[in-house]
Backbone as CSV, one residue per row, in Angstrom:
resi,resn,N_x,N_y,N_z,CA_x,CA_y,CA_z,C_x,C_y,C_z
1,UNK,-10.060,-14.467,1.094,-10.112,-14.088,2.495,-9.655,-12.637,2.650
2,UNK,-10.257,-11.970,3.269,-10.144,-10.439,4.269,-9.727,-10.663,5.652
3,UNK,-8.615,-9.834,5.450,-7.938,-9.728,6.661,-7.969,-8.274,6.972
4,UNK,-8.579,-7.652,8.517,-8.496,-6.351,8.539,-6.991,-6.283,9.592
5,UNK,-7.301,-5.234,10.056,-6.464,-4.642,11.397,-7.340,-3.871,12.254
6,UNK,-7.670,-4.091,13.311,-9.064,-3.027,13.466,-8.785,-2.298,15.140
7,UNK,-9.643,-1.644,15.588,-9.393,-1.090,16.775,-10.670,-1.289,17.348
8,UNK,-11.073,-2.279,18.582,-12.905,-2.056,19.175,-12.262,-1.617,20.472
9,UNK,-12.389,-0.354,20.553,-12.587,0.217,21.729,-10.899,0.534,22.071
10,UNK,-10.168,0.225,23.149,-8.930,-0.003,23.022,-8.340,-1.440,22.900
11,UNK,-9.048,-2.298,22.248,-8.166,-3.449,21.962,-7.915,-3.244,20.333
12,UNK,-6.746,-3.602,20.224,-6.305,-3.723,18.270,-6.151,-5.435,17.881
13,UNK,-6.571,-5.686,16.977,-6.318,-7.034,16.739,-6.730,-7.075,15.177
14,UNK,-6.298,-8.356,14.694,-7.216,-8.586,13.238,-7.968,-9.602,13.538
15,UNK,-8.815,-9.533,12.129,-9.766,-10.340,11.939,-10.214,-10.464,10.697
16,UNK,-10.818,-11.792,10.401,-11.495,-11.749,9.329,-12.955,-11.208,8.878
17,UNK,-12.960,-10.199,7.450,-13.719,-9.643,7.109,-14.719,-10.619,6.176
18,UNK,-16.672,-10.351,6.969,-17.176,-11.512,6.470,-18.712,-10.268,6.361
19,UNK,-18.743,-10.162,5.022,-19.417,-8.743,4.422,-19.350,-7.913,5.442
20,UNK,-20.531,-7.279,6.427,-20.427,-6.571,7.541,-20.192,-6.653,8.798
21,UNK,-19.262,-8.123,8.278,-19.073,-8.622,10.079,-17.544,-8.581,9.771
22,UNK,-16.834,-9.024,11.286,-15.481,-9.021,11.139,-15.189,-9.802,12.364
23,UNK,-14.594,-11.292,12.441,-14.757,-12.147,13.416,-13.041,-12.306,13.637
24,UNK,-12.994,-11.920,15.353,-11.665,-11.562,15.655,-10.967,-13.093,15.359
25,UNK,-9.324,-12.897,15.424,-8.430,-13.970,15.244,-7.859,-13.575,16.604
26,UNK,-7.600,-15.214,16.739,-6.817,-15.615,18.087,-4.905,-14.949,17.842
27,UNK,-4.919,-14.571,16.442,-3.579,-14.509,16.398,-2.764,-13.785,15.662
28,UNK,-2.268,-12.835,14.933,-1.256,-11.988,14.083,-1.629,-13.083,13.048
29,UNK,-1.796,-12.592,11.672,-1.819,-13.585,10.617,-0.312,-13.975,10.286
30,UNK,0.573,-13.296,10.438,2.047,-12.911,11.069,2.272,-14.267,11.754
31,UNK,2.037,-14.425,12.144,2.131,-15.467,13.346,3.098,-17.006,12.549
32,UNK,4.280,-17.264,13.449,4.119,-18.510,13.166,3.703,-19.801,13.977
33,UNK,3.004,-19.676,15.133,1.983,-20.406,15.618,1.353,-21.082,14.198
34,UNK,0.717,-22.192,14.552,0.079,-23.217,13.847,-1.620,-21.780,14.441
35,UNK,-2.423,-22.373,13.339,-3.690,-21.671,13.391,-4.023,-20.658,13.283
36,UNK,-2.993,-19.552,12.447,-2.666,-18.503,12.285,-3.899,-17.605,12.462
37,UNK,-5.179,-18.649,11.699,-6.346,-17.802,11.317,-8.060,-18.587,11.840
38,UNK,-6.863,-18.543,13.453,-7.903,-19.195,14.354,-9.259,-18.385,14.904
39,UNK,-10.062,-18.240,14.430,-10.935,-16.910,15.281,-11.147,-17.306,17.092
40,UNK,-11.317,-16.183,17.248,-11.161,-16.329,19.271,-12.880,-16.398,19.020
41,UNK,-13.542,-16.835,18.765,-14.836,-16.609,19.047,-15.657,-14.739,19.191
42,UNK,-14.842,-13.937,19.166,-16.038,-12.613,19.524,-16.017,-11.710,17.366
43,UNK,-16.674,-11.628,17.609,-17.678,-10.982,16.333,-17.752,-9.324,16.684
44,UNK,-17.962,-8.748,15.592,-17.982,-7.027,15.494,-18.660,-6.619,14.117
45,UNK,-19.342,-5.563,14.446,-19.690,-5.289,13.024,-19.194,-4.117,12.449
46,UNK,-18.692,-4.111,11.097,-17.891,-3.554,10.794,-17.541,-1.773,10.695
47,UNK,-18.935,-1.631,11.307,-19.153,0.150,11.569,-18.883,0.060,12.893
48,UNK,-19.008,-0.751,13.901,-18.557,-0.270,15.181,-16.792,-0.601,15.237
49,UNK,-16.552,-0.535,14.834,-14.985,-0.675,14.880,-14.253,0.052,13.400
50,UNK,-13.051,0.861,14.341,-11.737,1.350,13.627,-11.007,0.967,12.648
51,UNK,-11.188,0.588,11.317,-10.542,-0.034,10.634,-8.595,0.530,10.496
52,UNK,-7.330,-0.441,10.796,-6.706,0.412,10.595,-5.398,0.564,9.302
53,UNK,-4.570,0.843,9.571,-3.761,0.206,8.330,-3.733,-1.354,8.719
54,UNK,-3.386,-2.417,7.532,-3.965,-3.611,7.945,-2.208,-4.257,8.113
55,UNK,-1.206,-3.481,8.249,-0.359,-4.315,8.758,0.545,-3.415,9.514
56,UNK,2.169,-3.723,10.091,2.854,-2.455,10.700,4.247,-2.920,10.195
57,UNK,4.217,-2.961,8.770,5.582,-2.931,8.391,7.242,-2.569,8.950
58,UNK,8.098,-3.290,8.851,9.213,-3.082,9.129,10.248,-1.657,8.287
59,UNK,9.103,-2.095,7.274,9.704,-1.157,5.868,9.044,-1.713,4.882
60,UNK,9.020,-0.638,4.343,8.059,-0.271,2.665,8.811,-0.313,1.513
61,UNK,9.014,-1.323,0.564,10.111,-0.562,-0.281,9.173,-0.749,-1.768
62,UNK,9.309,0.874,-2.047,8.650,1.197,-3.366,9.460,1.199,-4.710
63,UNK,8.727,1.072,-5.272,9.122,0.472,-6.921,8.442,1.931,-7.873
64,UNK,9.516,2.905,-8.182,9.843,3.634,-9.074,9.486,3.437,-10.685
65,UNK,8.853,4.306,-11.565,9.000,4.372,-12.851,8.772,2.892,-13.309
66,UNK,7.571,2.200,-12.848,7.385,0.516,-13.016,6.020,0.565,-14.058
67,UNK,5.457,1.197,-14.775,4.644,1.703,-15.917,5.255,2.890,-16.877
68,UNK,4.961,1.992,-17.772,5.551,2.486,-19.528,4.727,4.099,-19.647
69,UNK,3.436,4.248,-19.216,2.943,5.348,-19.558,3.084,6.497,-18.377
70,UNK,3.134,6.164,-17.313,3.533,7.045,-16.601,4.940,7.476,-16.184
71,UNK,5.974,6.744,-17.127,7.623,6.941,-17.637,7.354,8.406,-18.631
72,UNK,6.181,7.916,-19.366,6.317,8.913,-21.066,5.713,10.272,-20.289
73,UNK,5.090,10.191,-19.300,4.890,12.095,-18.591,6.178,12.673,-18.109
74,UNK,6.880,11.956,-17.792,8.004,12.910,-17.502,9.375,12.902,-18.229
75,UNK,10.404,12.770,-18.329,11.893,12.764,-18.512,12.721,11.531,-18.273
76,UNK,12.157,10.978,-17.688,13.254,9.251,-17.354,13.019,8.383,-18.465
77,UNK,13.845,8.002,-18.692,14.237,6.551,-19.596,13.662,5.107,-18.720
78,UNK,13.407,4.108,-19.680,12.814,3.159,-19.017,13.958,2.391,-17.871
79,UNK,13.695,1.914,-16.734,14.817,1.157,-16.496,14.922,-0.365,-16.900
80,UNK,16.394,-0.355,-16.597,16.488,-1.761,-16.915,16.766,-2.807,-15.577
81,UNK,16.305,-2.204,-14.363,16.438,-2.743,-13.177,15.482,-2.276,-12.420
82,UNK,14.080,-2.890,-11.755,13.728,-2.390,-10.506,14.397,-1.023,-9.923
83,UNK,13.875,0.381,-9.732,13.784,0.947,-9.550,13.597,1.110,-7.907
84,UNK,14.654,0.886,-6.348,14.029,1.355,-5.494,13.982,2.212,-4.857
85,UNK,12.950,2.267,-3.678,13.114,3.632,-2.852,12.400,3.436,-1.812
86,UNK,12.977,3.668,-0.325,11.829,2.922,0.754,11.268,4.093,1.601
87,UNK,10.060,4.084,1.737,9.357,4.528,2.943,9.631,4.639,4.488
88,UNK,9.608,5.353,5.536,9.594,4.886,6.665,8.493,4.351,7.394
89,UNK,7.881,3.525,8.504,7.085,2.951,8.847,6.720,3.647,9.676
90,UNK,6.678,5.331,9.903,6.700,6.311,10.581,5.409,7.167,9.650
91,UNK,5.643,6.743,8.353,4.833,7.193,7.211,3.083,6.383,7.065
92,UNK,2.708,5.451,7.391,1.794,4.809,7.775,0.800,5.146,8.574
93,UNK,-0.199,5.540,7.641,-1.814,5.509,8.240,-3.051,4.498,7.682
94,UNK,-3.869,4.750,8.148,-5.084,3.729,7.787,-6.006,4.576,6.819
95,UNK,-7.356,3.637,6.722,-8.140,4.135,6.501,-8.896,5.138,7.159
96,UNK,-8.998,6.220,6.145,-10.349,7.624,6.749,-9.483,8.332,7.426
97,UNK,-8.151,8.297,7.600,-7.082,9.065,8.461,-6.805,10.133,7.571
98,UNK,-6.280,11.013,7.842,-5.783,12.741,7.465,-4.394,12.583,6.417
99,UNK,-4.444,12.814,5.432,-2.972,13.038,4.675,-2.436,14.363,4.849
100,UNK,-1.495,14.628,5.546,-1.502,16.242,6.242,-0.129,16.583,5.020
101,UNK,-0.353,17.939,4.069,0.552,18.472,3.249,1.631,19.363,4.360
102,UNK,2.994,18.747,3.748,3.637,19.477,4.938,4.189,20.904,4.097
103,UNK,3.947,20.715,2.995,4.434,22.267,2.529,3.340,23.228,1.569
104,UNK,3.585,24.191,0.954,3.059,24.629,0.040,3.051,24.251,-1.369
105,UNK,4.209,23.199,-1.429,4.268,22.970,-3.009,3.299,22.029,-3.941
106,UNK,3.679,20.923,-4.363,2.673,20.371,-4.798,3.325,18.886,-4.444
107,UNK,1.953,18.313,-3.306,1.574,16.891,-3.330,0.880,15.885,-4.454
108,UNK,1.408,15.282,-4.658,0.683,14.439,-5.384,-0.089,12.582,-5.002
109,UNK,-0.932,12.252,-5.430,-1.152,11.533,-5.081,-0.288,10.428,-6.088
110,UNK,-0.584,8.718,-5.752,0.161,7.948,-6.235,-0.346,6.444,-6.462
111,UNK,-1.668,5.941,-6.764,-2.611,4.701,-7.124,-1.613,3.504,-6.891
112,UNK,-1.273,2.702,-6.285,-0.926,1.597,-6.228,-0.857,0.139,-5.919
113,UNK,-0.954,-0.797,-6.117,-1.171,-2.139,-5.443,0.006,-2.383,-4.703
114,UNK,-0.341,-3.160,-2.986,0.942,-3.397,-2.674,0.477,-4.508,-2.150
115,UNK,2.031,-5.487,-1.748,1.973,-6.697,-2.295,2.398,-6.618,-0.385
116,UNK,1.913,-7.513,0.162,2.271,-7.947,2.041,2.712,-9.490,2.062
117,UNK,4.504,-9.033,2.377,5.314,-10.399,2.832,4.631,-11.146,3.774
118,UNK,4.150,-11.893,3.961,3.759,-13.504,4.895,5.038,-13.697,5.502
119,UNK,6.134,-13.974,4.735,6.971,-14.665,6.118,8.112,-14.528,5.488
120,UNK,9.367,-14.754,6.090,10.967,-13.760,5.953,11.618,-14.609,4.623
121,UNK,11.675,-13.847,4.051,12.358,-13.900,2.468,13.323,-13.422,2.459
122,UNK,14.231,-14.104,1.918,16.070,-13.791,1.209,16.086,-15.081,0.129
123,UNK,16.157,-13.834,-0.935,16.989,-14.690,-1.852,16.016,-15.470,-2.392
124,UNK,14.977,-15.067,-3.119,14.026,-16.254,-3.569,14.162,-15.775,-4.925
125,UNK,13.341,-17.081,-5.186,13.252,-16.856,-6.692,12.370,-16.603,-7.155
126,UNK,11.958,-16.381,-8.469,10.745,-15.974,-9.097,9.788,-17.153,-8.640
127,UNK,9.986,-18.447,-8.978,9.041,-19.659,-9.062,8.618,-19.533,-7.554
128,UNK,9.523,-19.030,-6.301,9.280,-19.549,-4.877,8.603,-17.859,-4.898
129,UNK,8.108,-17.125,-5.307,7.529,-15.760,-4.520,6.368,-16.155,-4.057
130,UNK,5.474,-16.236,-4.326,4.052,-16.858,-4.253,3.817,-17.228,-2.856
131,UNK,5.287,-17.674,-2.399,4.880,-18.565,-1.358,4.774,-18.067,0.006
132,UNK,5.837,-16.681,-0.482,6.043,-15.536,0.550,5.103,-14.179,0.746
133,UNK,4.062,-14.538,-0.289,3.420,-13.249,-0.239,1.987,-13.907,0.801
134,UNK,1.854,-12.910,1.874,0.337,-13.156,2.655,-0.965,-13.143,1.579
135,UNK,-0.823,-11.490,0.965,-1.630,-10.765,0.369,-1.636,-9.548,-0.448
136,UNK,-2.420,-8.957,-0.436,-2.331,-7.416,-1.217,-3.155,-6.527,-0.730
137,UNK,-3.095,-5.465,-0.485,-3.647,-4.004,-0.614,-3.916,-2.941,-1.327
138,UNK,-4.355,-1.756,-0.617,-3.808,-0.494,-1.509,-3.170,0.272,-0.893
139,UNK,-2.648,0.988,-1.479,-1.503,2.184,-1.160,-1.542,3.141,-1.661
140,UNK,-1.189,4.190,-1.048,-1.358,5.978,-1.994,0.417,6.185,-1.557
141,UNK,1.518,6.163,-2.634,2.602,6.803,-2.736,1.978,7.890,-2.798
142,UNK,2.064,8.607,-1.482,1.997,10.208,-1.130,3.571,10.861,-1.776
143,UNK,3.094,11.805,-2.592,5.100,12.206,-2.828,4.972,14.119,-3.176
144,UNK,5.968,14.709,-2.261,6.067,16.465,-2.297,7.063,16.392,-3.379
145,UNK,6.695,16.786,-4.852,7.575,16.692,-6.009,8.417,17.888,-5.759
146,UNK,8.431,19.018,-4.945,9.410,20.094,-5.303,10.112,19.557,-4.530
147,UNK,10.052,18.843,-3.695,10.992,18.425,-2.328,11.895,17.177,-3.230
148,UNK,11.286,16.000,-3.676,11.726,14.980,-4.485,12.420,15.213,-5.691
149,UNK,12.099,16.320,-6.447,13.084,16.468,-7.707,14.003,17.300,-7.229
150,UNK,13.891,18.579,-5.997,14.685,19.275,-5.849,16.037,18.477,-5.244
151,UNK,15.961,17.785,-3.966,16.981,16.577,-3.352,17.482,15.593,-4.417
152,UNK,17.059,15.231,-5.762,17.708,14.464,-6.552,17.493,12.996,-5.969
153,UNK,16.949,12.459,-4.976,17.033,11.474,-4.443,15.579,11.367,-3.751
154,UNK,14.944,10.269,-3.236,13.259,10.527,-3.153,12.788,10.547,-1.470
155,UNK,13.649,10.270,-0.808,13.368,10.055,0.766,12.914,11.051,1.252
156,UNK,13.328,11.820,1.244,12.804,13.204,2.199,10.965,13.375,1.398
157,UNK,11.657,13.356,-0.106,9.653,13.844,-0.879,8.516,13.015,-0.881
158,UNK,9.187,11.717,-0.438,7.950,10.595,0.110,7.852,10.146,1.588
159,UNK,8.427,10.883,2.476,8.676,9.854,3.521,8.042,10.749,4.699
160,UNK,7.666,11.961,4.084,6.632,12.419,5.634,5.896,11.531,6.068
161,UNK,5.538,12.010,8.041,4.592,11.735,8.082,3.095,11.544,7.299
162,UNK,2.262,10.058,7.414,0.610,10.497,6.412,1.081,10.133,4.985
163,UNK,2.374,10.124,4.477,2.621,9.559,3.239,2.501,8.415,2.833
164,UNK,1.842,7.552,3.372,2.173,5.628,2.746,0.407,5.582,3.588
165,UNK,-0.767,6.109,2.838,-2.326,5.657,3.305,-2.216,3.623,2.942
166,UNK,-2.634,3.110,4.000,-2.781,1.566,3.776,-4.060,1.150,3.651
167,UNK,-4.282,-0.104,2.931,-5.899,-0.504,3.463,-6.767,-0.789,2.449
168,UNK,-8.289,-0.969,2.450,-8.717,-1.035,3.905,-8.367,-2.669,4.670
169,UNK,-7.977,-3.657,3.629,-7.743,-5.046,4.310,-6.519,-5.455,3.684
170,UNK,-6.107,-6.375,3.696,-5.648,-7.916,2.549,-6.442,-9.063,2.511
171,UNK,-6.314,-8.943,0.885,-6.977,-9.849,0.250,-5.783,-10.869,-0.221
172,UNK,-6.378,-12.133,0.038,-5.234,-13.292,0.373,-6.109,-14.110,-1.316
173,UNK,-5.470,-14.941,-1.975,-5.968,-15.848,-2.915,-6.212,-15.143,-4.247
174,UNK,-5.928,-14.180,-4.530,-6.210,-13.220,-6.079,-5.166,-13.571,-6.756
175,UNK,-5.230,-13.376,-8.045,-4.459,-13.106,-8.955,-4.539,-11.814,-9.619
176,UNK,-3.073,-11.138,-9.218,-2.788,-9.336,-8.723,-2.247,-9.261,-10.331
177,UNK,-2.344,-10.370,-10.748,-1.674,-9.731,-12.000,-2.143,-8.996,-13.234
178,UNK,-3.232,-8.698,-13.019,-4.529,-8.399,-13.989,-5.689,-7.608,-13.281
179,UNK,-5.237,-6.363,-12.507,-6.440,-5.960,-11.544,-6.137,-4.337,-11.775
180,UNK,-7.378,-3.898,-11.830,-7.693,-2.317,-12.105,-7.569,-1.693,-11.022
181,UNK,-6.459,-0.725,-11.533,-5.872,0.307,-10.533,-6.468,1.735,-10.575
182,UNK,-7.800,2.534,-9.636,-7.513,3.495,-9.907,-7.254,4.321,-8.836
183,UNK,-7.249,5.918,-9.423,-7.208,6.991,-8.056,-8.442,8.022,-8.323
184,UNK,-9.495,8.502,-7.483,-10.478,9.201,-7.526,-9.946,10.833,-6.757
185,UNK,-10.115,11.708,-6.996,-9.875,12.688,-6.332,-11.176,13.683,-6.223
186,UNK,-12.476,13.624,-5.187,-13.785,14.312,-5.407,-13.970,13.480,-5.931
187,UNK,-14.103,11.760,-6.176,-15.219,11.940,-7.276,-14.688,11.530,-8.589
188,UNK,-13.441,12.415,-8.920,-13.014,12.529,-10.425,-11.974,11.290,-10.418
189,UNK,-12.164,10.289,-11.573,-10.727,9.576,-11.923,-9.798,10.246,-12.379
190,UNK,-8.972,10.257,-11.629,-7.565,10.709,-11.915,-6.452,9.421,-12.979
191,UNK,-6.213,8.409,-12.390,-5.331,7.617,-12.298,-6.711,6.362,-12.632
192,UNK,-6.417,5.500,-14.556,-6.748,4.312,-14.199,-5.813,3.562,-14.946
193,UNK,-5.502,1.897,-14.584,-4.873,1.615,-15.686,-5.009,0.185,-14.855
194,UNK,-4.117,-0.781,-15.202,-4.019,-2.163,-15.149,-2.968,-2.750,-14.286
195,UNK,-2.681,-3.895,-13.404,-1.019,-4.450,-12.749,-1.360,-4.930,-14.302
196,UNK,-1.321,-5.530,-14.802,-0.611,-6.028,-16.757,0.107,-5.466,-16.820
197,UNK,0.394,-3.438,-16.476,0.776,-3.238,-17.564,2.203,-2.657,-16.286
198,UNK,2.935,-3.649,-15.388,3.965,-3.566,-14.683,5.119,-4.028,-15.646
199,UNK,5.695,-2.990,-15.270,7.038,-3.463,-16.087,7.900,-4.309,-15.550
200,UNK,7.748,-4.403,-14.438,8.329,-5.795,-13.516,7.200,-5.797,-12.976
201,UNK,6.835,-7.483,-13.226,5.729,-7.628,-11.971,5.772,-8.334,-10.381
202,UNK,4.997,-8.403,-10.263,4.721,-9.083,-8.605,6.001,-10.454,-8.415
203,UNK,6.349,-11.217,-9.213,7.137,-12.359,-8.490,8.464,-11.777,-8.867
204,UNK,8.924,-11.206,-9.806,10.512,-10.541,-9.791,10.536,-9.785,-8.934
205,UNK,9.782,-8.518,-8.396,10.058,-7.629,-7.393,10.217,-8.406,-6.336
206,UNK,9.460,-9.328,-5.815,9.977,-9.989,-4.639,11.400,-10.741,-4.677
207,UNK,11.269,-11.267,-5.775,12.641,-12.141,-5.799,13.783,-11.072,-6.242
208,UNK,13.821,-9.791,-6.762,14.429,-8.985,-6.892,14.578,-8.372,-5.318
209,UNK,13.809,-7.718,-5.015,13.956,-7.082,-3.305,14.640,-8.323,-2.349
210,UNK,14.597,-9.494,-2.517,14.695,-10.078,-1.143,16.089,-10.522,-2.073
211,UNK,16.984,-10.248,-2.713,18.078,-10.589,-3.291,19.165,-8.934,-2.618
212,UNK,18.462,-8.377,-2.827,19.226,-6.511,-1.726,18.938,-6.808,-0.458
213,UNK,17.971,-6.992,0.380,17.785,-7.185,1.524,16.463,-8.152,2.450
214,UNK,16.602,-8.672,3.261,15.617,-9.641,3.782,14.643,-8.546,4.078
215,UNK,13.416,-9.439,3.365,12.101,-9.239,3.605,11.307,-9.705,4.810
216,UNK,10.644,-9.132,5.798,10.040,-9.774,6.891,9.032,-9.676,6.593
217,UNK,7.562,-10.440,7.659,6.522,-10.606,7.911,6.170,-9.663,8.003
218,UNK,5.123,-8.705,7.157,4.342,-7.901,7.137,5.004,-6.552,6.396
219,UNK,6.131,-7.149,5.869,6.635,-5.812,5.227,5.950,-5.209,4.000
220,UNK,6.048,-4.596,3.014,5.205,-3.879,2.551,6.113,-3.644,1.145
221,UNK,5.785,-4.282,-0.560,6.086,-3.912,-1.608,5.158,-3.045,-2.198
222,UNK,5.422,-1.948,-2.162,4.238,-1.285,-3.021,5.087,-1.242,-4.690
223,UNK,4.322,-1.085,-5.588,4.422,-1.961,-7.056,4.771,-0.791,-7.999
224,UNK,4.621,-0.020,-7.592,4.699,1.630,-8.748,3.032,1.956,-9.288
225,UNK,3.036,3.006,-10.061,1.990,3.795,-9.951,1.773,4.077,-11.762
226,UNK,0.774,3.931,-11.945,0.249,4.432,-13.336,0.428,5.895,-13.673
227,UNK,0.010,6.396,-14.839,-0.117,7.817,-15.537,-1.359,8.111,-14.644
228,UNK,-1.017,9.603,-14.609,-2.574,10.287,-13.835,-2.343,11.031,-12.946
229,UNK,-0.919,10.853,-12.118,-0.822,11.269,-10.990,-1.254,13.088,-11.061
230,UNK,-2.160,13.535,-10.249,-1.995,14.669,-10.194,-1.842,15.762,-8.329
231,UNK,-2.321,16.748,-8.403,-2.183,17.458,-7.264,-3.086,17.492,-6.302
232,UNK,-2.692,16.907,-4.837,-3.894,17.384,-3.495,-3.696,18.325,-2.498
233,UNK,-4.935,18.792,-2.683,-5.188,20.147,-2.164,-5.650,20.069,-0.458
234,UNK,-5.905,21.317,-0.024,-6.306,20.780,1.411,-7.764,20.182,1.450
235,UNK,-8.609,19.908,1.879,-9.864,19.671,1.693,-10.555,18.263,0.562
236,UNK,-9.536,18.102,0.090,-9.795,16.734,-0.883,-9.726,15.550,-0.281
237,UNK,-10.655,14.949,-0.970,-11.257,13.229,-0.303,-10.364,12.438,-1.897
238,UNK,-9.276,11.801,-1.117,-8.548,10.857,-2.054,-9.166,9.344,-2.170
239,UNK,-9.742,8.663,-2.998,-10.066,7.007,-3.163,-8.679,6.141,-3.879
240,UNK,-8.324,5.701,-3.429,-7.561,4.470,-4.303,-8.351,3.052,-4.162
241,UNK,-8.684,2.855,-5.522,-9.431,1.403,-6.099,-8.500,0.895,-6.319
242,UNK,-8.719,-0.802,-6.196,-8.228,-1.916,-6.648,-9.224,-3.406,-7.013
243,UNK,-9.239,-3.494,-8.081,-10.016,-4.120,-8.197,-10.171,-5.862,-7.275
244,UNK,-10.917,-6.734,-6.819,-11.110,-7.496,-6.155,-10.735,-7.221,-4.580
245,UNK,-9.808,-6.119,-4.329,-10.038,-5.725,-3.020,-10.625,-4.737,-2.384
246,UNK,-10.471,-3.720,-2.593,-11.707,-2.707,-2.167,-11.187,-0.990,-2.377
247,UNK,-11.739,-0.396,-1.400,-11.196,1.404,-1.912,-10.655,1.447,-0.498
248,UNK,-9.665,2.556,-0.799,-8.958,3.242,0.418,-9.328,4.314,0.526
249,UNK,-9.851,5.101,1.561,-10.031,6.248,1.483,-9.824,7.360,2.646
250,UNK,-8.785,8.364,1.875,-8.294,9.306,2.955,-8.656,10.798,2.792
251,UNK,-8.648,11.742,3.819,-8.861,13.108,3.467,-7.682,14.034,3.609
252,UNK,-7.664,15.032,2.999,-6.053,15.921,2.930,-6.422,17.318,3.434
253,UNK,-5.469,17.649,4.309,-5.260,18.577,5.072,-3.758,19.328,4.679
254,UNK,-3.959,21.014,5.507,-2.886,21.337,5.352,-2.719,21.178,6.719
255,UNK,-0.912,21.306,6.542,0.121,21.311,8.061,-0.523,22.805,8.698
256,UNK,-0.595,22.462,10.061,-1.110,23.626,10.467,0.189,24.387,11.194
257,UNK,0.279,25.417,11.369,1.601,26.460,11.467,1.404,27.607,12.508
């Protein structure tokens, strides 16, 4: 199942995505109403409507240095703990939206699968994650590395505005554990590689995150990022692939001054 977030006209709602159709829901998939994924009866096709980020997180919390090969490009040692670092929900755009560079230095892009809480988690365990996850997406960890290595700490170099691209749906029923991650920049693969090759995967990070702090409905694990990452410029069309769910795709701008 496809779940969008969409905009027809000025109403926002989701719905389910059914090839080029998209048949509204009576309700937040969020929802704990019974019928979560009741359709209201009205239909859209999927070019006349806004696709948008497909959820509105409370908070994002990203997973650091979580691939062996994109550890060996830089200077860090592997960890021996989940790695975090959170986003603000201030940082959140959709699909086909603007990634605006707020400085001169160098942006980079960031390929990732992210994993969307279903419903409020504390304290689970590995065996119970499954139960808490809605779905999955994609995500571009947007990150200003002179800003991020210079602060020693990552908030300020990931957390502009336009930094956390979402989308284009969730895909509910996959198995995330084995799905091709890439990043296109023009055209060019930048970034490909595998979730296999997570150094923590999908049910410890949850049961790891919701052991530091409660997880809500619609919050947002993004998983860490493969080798590849490189630099966006103004004028570049970014893709993030995932395999069984679809491409994200944003364009990059500079801050205007």
């Amino acid at each position: 199942m496809k779940i969008a977030r969409f905009a027809a006209g000025d109403i926002i709602k989701y719905g389910l995505v059914e090839g080029n159709a998209v048949r509204g829901l009576k309700y937040s998939p969020f929802s704990a109403l019974g019928g979560a994924f009741e359709t209201d009866g009205l239909n859209y096709q999927i070019n006349d409507v806004k696709l948008l980020a497909p959820c509105v997180p409370s908070k994002l919390v990203c997973i650091g240095l979580n691939y062996r090969a994109h550890i060996a490009e830089g200077t860090h040692e592997l960890p021996k703990l989940p790695l975090l670092f959170l986003k603000p929900p201030s940082a959140v755009i959709g699909p086909d939206d603007e990634i605006v560079l707020p400085t001169d230095g160098r942006t980079d892009h960031e390929a990732e699968l992210a994993v969307v809480i279903g419903r409020k988690a504390k304290d689970v365990t590995e065996n119970e994650a499954r139960n808490y996850i809605l779905g999955y997406t994609c995500i571009n960890d947007v990150s200003e590395r002179v800003i991020q290595h210079g602060d020693g700490q990552w908030t300020r170099g990931k957390g502009f505005d336009t930094f956390a691209p979402m989308g284009p749906w969730i895909v509910t029923d996959i198995n995330a554990d084995n799905l091709k991650v890439e990043a296109l920049v023009n055209g060019q693969v930048k970034q490909s590689s595998n979730t296999s090759y997570l150094i923590f995967g999908i049910a410890a990070l949850v049961s790891f995150i919701s052991g530091v702090m409660t997880l809500l409905p619609g919050d947002i694990i993004a998983t860490g990022t493969p080798e590849g990452v490189s630099q966006l410029k103004h004028g570049d069309t970014i893709e993030i692939r995932l395999e069984n769910i679809g491409t994200l795709r944003n364009y990059v701008v500079s801050k205007k001054r």
